[in-house]
N, C-alpha and C positions, 0 to 999 in steps of 0.2 A: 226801598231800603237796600235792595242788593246791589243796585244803581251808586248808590250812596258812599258805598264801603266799598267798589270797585274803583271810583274814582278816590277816595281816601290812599286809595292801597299806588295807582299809577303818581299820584301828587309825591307819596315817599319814596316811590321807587326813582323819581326824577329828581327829588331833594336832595336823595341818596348819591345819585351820579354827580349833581352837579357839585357835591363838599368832595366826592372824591378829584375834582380837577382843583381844587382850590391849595395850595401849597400850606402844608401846615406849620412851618417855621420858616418863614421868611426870613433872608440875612437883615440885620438891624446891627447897626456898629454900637459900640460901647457906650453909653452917654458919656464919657468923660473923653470919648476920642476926640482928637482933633487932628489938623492935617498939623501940625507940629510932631506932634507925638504917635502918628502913626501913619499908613500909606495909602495912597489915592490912588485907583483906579478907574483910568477912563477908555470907555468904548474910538473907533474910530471908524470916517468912513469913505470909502473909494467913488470916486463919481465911477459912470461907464458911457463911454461915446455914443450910445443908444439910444434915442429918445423915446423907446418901446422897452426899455427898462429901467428897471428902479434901482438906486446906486447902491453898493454895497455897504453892509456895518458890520463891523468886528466887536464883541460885546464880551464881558462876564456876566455871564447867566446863573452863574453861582457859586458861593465861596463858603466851601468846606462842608458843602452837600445840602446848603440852607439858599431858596430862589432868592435871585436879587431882583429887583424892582426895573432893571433896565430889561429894553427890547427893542424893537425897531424902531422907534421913535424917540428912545430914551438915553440913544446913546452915547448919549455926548454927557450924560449927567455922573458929575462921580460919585465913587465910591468909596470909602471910611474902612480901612480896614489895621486891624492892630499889626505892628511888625510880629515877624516870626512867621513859621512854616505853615503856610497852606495849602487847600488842594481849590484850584479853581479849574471849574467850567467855564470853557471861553467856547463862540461860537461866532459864526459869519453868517447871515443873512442878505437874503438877494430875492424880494419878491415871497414866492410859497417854496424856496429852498430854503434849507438851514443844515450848515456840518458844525458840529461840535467835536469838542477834544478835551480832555483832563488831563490838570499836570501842576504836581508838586512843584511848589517855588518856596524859596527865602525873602521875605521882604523887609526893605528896612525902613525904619522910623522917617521921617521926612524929607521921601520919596517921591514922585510919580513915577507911576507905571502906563503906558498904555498899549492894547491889545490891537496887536499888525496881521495885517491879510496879505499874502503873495501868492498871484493868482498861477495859475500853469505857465510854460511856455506855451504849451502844445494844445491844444483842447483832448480832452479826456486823459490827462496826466492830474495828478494832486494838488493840489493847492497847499499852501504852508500859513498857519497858525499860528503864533507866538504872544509874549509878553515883552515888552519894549521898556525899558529904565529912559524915561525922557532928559535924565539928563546927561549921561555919557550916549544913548541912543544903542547899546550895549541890548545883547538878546539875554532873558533871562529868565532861566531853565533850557529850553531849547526849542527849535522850532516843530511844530509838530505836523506832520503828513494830515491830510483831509480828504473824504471821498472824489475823487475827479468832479470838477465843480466846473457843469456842462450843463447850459441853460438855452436848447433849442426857441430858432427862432422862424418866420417865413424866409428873412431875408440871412441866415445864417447859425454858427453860433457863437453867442456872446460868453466870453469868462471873464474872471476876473483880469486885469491886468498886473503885470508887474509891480513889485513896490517901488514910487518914488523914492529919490531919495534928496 
């Protein structure tokens, strides 16, 4: 019996943890959104001359503190979001790194936006974050510093590269 109600008691304590990683409001755009009437956001991503790495993606991770559904693999998928002032989590991804940054924007009605990485010059200098208006190519808010994004290797160290342009 005590056997019983010991394992009852570790099943909820594991139940417990795992609803606590589960995001409780996910971002969900308006059902009446459409990309006319509102703004699109897309992730973006940097090969790296590496073939012992994995390329990098620039993503929104979340808009106005509610998860969005993209991630390493999602990042090319857009995003629905109504014009006017947000706060979005944007983030860069590289293997088991990840730097994030937050930052109020204006967006407008039928827009694209997409989210830029500019890697160091230097290895262990900052990397730069931004949101991108795809059609003037216009930075928008600003760009944002990131933790020195230094991704040791055998054969050296790999960062990001510079932005194309």
């Amino acid at each position: 019996m005590m056997a019983r109600r010991g394992l009852w008691i570790g099943c909820a304590v594991v139940a417990a943890a795992l609803a606590g990683c589960t995001p409780r409001h996910p971002y969900r755009a308006p059902p009446d959104l459409t990309p006319e009437t509102g703004a699109v956001l897309k992730g973006s991503r940097t090969p790296v001359a590496s073939p012992l790495a994995e390329d990098v993606r620039a993503i929104v991770t979340a808009v106005d503190g509610q998860l969005t559904a993209n991630g390493r693999y999602e990042w090319d998928q857009p995003i629905l979001v109504p014009p006017g002032s947000h706060l979005l989590q944007l983030a860069a991804l590289q293997g088991q790194i990840k730097v994030e940054a937050a930052i109020r924007v204006s967006l407008e009605p039928h827009q694209e936006y997409v989210v830029r990485l500019q890697g160091p010059s230097d290895a262990g200098q900052p990397a730069f974050i931004w949101l991108e208006d795809t059609g003037s190519g216009g930075v928008v808010g600003s760009k944002l510093a990131v933790a020195p994004w230094v991704y040791p290797q055998p054969s050296g160290v790999i960062y990001v590269p510079p932005a194309r342009r």
